[in-house]
C-alpha positions as CSV (number, residue, x, y, z in Angstrom):
1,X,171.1,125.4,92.1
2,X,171.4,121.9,93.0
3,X,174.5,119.9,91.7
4,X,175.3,116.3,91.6
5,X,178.4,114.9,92.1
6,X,179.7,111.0,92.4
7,X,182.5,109.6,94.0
8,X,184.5,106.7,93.5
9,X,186.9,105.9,96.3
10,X,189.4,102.7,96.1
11,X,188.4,100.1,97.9
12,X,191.6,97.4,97.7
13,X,190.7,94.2,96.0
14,X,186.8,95.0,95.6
15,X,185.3,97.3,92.7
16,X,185.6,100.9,93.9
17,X,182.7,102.4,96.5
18,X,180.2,105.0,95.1
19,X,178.7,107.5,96.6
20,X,176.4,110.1,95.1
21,X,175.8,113.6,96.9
22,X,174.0,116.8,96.1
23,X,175.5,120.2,97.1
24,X,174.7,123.8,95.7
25,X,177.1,125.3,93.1
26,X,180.1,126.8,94.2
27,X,181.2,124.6,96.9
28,X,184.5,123.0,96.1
29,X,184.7,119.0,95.8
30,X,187.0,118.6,98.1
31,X,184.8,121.4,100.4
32,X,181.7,118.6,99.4
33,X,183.5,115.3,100.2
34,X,184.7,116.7,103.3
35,X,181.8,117.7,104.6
36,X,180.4,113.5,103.6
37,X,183.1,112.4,104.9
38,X,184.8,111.6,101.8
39,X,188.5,111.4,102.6
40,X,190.7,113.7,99.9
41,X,194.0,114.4,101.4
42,X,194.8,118.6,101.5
43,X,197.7,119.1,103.3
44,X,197.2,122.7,102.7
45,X,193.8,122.8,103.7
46,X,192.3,123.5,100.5
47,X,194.5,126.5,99.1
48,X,195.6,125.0,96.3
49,X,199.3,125.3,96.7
50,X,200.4,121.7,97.9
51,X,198.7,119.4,94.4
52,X,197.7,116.6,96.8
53,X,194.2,116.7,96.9
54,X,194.0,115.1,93.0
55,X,190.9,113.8,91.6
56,X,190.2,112.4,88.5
57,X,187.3,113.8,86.5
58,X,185.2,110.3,85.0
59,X,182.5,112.3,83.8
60,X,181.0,115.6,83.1
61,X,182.4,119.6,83.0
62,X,185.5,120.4,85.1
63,X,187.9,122.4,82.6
64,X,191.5,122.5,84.3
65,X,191.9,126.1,86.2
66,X,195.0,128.0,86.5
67,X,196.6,126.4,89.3
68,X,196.1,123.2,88.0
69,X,198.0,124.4,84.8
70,X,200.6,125.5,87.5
71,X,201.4,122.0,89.3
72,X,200.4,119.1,87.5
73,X,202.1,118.2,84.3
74,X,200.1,118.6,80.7
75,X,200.1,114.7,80.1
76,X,197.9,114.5,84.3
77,X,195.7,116.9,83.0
78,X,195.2,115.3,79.6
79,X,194.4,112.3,81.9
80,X,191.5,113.9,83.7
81,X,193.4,115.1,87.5
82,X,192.4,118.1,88.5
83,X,192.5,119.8,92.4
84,X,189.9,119.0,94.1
85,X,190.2,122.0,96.0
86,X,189.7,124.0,92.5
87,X,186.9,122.3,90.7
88,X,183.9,124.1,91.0
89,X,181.1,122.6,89.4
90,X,178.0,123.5,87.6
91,X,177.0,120.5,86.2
92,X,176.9,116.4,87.3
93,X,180.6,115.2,87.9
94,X,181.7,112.0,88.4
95,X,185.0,111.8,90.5
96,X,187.9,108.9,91.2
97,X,189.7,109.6,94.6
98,X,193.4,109.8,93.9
99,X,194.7,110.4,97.5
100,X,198.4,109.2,97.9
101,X,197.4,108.9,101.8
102,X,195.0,105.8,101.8
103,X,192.4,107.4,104.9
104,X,190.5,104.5,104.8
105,X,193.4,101.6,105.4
106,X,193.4,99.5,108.7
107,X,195.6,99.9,111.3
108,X,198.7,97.7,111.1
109,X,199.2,95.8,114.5
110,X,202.2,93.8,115.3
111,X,203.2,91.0,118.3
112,X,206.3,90.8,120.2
113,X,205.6,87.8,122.7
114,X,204.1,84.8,121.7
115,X,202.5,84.1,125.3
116,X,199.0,84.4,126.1
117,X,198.1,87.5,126.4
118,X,197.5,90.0,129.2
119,X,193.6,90.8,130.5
120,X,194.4,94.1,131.7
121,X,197.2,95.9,130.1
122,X,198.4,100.0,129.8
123,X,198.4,101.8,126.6
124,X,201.2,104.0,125.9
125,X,200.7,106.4,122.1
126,X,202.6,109.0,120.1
127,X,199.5,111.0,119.1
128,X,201.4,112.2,115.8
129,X,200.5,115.0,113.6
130,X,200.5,111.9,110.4
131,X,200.9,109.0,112.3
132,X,199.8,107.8,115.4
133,X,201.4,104.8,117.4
134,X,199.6,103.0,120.1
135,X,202.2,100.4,122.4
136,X,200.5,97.6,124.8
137,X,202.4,97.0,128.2
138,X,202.1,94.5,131.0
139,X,201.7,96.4,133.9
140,X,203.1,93.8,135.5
141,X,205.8,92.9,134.3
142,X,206.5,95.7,132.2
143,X,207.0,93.8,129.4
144,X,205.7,95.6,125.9
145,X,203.2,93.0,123.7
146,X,203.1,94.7,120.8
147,X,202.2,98.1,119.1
148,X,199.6,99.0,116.4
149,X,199.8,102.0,113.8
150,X,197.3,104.1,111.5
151,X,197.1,107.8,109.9
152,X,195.6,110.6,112.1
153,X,192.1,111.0,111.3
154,X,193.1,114.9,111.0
155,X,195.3,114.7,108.2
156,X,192.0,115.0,106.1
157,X,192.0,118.4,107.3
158,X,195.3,119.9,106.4
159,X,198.9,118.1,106.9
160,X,200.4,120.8,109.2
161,X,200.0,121.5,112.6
162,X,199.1,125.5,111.6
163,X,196.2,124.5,108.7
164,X,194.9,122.3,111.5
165,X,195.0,125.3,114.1
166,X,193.0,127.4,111.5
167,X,190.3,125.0,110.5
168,X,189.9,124.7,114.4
169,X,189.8,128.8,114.6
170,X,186.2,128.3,112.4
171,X,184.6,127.7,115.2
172,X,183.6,125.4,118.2
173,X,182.3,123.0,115.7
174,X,184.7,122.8,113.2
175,X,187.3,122.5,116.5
176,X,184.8,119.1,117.6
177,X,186.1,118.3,114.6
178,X,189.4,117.8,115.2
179,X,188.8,116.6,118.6
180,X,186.6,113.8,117.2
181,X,189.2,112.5,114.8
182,X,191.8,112.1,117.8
183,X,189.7,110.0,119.8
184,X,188.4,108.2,116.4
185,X,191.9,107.6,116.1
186,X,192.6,106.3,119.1
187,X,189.4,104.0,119.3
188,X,190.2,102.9,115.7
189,X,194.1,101.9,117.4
190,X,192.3,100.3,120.7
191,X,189.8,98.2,118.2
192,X,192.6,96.4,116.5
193,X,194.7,96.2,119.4
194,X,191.7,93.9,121.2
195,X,192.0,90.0,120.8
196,X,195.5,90.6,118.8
197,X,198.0,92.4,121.6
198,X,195.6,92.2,124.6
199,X,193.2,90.1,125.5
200,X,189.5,90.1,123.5
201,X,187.8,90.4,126.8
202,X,190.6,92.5,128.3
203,X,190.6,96.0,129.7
204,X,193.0,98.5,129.4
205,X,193.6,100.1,132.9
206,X,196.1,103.3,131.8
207,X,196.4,105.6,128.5
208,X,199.4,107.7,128.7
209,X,199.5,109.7,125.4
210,X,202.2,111.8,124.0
211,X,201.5,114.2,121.9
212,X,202.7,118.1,120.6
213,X,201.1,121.5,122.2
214,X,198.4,121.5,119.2
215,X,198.1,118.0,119.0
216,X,197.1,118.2,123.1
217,X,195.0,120.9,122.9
218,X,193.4,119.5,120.4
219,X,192.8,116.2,121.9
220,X,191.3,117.9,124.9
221,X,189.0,119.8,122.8
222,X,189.7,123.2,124.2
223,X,189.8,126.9,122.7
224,X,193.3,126.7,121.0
225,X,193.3,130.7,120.1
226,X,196.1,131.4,122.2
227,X,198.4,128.6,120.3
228,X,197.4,129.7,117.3
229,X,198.1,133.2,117.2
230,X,201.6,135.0,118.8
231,X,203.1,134.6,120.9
232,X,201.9,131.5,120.4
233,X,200.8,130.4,124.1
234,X,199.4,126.9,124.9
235,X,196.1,127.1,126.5
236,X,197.7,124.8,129.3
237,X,201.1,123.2,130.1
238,X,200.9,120.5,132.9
239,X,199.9,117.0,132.7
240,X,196.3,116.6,132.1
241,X,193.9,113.5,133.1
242,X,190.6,112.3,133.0
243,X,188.0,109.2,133.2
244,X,188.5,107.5,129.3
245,X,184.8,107.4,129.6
246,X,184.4,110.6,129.5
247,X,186.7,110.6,125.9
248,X,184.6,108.0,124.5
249,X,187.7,105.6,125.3
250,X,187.5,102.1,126.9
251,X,190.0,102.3,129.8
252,X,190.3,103.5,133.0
253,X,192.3,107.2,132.7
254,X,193.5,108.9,130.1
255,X,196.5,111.1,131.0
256,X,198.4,113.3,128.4
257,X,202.4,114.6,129.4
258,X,202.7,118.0,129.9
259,X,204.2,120.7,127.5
260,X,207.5,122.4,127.9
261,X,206.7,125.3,126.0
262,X,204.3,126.8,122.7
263,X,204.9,124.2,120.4
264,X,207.7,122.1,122.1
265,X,205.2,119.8,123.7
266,X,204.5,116.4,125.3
267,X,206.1,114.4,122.6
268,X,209.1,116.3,123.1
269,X,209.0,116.1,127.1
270,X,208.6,112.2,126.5
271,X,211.4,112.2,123.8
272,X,213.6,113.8,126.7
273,X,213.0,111.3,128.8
274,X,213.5,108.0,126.4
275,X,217.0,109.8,125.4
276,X,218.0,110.7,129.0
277,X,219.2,114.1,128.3
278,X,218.2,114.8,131.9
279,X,220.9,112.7,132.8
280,X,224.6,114.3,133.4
281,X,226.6,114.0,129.7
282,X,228.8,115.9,127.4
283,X,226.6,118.1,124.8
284,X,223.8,116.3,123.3
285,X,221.2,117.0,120.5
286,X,217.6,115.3,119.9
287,X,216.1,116.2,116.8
288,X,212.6,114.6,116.8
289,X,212.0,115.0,112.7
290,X,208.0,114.8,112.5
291,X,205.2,117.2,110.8
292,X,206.3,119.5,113.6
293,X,209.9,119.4,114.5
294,X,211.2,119.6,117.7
295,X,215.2,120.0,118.5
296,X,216.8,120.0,122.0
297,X,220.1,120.2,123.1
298,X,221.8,119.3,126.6
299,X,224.6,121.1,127.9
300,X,225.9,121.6,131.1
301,X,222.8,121.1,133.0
302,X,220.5,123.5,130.5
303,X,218.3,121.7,127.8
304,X,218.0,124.6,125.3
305,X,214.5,123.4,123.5
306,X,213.1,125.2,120.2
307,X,210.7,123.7,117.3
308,X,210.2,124.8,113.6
309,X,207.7,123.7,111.3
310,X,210.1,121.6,109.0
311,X,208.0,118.4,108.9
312,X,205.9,118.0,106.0
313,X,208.1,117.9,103.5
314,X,210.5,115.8,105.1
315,X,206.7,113.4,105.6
316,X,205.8,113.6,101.9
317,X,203.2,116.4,103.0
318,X,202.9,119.0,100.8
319,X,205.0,117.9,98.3
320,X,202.8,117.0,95.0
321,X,204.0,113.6,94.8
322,X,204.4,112.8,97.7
323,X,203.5,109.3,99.5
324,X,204.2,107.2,102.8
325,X,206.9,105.0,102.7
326,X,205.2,102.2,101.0
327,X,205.2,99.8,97.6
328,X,205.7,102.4,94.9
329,X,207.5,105.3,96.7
330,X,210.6,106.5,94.8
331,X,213.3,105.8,97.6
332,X,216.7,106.6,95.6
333,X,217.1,107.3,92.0
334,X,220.3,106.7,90.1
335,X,221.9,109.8,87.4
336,X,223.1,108.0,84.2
337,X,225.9,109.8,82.3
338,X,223.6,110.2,79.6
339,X,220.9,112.1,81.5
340,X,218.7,109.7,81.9
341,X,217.3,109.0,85.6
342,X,216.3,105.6,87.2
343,X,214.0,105.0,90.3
344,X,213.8,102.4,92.4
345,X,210.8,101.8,94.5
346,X,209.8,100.0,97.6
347,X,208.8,96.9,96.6
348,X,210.5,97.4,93.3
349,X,207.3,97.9,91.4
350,X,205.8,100.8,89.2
351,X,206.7,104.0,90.7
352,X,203.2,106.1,92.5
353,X,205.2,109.0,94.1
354,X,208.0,109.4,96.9
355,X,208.4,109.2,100.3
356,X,210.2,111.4,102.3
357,X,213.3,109.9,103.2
358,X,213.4,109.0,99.9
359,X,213.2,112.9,98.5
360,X,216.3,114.0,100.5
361,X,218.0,110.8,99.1
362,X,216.8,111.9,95.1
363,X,217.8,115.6,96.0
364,X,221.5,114.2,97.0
365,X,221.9,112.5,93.9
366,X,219.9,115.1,91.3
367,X,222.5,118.0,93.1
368,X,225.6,115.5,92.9
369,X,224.7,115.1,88.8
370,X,224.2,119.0,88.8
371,X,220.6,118.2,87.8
372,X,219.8,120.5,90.6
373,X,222.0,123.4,91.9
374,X,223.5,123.6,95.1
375,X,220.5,126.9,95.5
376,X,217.9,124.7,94.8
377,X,217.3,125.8,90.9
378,X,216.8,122.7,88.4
379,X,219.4,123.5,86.1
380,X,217.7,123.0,82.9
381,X,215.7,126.0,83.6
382,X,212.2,123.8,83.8
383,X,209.9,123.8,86.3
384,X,210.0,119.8,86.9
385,X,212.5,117.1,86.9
386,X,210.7,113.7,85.8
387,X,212.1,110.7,87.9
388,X,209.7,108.1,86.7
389,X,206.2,108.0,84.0
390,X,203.6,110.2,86.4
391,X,206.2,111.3,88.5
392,X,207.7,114.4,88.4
393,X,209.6,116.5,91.0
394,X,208.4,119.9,90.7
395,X,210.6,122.7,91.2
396,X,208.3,123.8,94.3
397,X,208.1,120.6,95.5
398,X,212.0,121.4,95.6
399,X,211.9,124.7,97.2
400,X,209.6,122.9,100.2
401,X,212.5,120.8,101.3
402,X,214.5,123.4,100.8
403,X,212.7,125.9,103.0
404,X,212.2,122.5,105.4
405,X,215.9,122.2,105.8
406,X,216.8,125.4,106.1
407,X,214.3,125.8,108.9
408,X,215.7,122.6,110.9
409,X,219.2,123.7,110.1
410,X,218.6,127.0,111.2
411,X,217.1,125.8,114.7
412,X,219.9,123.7,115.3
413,X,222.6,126.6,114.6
414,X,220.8,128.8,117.0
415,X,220.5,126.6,120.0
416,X,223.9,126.1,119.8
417,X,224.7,129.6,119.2
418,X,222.2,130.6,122.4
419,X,224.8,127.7,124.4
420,X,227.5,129.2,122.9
421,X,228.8,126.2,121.7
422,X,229.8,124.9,118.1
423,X,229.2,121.9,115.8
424,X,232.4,120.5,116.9
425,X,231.2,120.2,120.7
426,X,228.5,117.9,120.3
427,X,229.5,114.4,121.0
428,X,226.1,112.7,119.7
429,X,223.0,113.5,118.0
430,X,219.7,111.7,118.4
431,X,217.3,111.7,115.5
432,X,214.0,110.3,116.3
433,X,211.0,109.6,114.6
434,X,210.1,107.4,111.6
435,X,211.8,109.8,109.1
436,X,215.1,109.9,111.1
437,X,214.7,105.9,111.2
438,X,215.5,105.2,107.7
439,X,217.3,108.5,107.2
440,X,221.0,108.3,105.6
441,X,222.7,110.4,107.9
442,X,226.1,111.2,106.0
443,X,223.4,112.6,103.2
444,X,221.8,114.4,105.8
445,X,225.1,116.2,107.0
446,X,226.7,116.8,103.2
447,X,222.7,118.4,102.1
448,X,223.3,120.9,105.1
449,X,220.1,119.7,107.0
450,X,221.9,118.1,110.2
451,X,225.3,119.7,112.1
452,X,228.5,118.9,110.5
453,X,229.8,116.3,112.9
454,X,230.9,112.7,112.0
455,X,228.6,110.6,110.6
456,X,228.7,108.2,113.4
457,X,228.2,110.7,116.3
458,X,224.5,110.5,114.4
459,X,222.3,108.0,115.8
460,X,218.8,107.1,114.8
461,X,216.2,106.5,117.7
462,X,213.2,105.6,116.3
463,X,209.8,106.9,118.1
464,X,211.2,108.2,120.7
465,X,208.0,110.0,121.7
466,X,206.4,106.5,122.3
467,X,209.4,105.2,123.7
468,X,209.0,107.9,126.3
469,X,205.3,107.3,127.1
470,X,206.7,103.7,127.7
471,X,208.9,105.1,130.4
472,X,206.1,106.7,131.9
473,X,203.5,103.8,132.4
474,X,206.0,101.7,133.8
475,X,206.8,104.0,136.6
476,X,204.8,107.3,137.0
477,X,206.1,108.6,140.1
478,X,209.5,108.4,138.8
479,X,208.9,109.9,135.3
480,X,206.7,112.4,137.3
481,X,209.9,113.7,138.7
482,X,211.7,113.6,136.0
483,X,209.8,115.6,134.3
484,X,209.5,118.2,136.8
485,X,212.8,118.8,136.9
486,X,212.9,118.9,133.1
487,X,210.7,121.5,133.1
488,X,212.3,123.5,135.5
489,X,215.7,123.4,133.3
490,X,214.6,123.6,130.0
491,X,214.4,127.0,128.4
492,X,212.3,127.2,125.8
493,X,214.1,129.2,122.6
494,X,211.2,131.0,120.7
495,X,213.2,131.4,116.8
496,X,210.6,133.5,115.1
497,X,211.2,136.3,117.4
498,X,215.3,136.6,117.4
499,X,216.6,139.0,115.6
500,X,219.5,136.7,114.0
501,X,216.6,133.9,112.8
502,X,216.5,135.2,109.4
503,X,220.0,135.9,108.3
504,X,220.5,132.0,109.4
505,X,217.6,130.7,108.0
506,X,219.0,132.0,104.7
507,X,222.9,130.9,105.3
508,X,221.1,127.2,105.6
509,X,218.9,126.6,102.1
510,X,221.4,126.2,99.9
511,X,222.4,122.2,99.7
């Protein structure tokens, strides 16, 4: 049986673009739009645990189902948002698109230099699991133009590196799909880049791209299998290059950075090189807080290198309210003596959700007021604290961070247990990436999610993944070297399989 279903999707200032499809009963709507290229953000690829793929029902039959009843609040299902994931229907729908993570929204492209700009330039990017960053360099002078930003085409396929890994294990076509909407991404970044931070009629002679193990793979369009099941073994680890052509990707050559170990990859090997932890030093940790987290530490010529899936959380990814850190994302919220709770907002303006940085900040303050308990519980006994009208903290959304902290934590504890070295011995920690950029790091350390050390042995580095890539189009050779003797240094601390990794793990949720 042959079912209708329309969709309206936002479309800024205009009136909101329809588009009518016929499927045959049973299929999902977010399964449907999907499939037209709808964009309905699932961070959990459609199993209806993470209450981000909300749609609004305009028209027709789509009673709320049980997990519906479970995450959103009676007053959002009174209004019509249901999981798109969930609804099922028999009969014409018509659906508004409520994704948090606008898929369809320009990149943003800044300028650094006023000058006229370069002909011929190299491209440096942090192919991110949410967020990919694309940097324009003189080649020769060295000198960086400017950098241009936009979502990863993937997130429409699950927020986490894993969800991605098992879309891609459907098959050779569903893995073309991922593959397709890297290089989308990247072509998307290179269009916007062109006339604004090169030249219109410019070329670009050099794409360096960083990027994680499945991120790579990936990219590259290869059988990721071997990532995706344990022990967890990329399908390749050295630097890889080819024709841009051949991508679908003006340019010359594309070359990605090799991988230091399953899912401590290119980003990271960049990251190490932007930091310098190669170089000589007391004890040093990088924490590269991203949808995938990567932590190293440097001590006495060893980098000890782990990662843990903390990221989405920490992102706003599967957390029901969850946003990117734009006009309307909860940032703080203040405790009144009387109970009551107030939220302020980037751009001071009605609150849509919260951003990450901005969910570790509200958990300091809701466990400072004993809203929350230091284990995580909400004290009241209710399954939701509401911060703001059509925004409430659920108490899973709580138990996410949680189990996202506890993860990072427990990575951290472990490298420096494996160096056999304390809290105490490290003289600074780097925290990269765009959640460490506006993160407040004395909340960081009280919430248990960073060492205890002194606040100002904490410094944030910004995209240091990027910064790394950088490095590496401006010499090659040099980097080249660098990074083969990282490589031969490193050792690669697989957590999952210790024996100690969850007894620590534990030790670390509470906040």
């Amino acid at each position: 049986m042959l079912v209708r279903a329309t969709f309206e999707e936002p479309s800024g200032e205009g009136p909101p673009v329809r588009t009518s499809v016929y499927f045959h009963a049973g299929h999902s709507i977010l399964e449907v739009a999907h499939a037209k290229g709808i964009a309905i953000n699932a961070p959990c690829g459609g199993r209806g645990s993470c209450g981000k793929c909300l749609v609004r029902v305009l028209a027709g039959n789509a009673p709320p189902t049980e997990n519906d009843r479970a995450i959103l609040s009676d007053g959002m299902i009174r209004e019509g948002l249901r999981l798109s994931c969930c609804i099922r229907p028999r009969t014409p729908v018509t659906i508004e698109v409520q994704s948090r993570f606008d898929l369809r929204a320009a990149p943003a492209v800044t300028r650094f230099v006023g000058k006229e700009l370069p002909r011929r330039v190299d491209v440096a990017v942090d192919l991110g699991s949410t967020s990919v960053q694309l940097r324009t360099i003189d080649p020769d002078t060295g000198e960086v133009i400017g950098e241009a930003s936009v979502l990863n085409r993937q997130v429409k396929r699950g927020h986490d590196v894993m969800t991605r890994l098992t879309h891609a294990l459907k098959g050779p076509e569903a893995r073309s799909e991922l593959t397709d909407d890297a290089r989308e991404t990247l072509r998307l970044l290179a269009d916007a880049a062109r006339g604004r931070i090169f030249a219109e009629g410019g070329e670009i002679r050099r794409w360096v791209v960083a990027a994680n193990s499945a991120m790579t793979a990936l990219f590259w369009g290869v059988d990721i299998t071997s990532l995706a099941e344990a022990p967890y073994t990329p399908p390749f680890v050295d630097e890889r290059s080819a024709p841009a052509s051949e991508l679908g990707l003006p340019g010359e050559t594309l070359s990605t950075f090799p991988l230091l170990g399953s899912f401590v990859g290119g980003d990271t090997a960049a990251a190490v090189l932007a930091c310098k932890l190669d170089r000589e030093g007391p004890a040093r940790m990088l924490v590269d807080i991203g949808t995938n987290t990567e932590i190293v530490l440097a001590h006495e010529g060893v980098l000890y290198a782990a990662s843990t899936p903390a990221g989405p959380a920490f992102e706003g990814g599967n957390i029901s309210v969850g946003m990117r850190a734009e006009p309307g994302a909860i940032i703080r919220v203040e405790v009144r003596d009387d109970g009551a709770i107030r939220a302020t907002t980037i751009g001071t303006v009605r609150p849509k959700g919260i951003c990450g940085t901005g969910l570790l900040e509200v958990l300091g303050e809701l466990v400072r007021a004993n809203v929350v308990a230091r284990d995580g519980a909400i004290v009241s006994g209710a399954d939701r604290v509401t911060l703001a009208r059509g925004v409430d903290l659920l108490q899973m959304d709580i138990r996410e961070l949680q189990l996202a902290k506890g993860a990072l934590r427990a990575a951290t504890k472990l490298l420096l247990r494996t160096a056999n070295i304390s809290d105490k011995d490290l003289a600074q920690i780097s925290v990269a990436g765009a959640f460490g950029s506006h993160l407040r790091h004395d909340v960081a350390i009280r919430l248990g999610m960073l060492p205890e050390v002194d606040p100002s042995a904490v410094r944030a580095v910004g995209n240091a993944s990027l910064e790394g890539a950088t490095v590496f189009t401006r010499d090659p050779d040099d980097a080249r070297r660098r990074l083969d003797d990282v490589r031969r240094r490193v050792r690669h601390v697989e957590l999952a399989t210790r024996d100690d990794f969850q007894d620590v793990f534990v030790q670390s949720l509470d906040f």
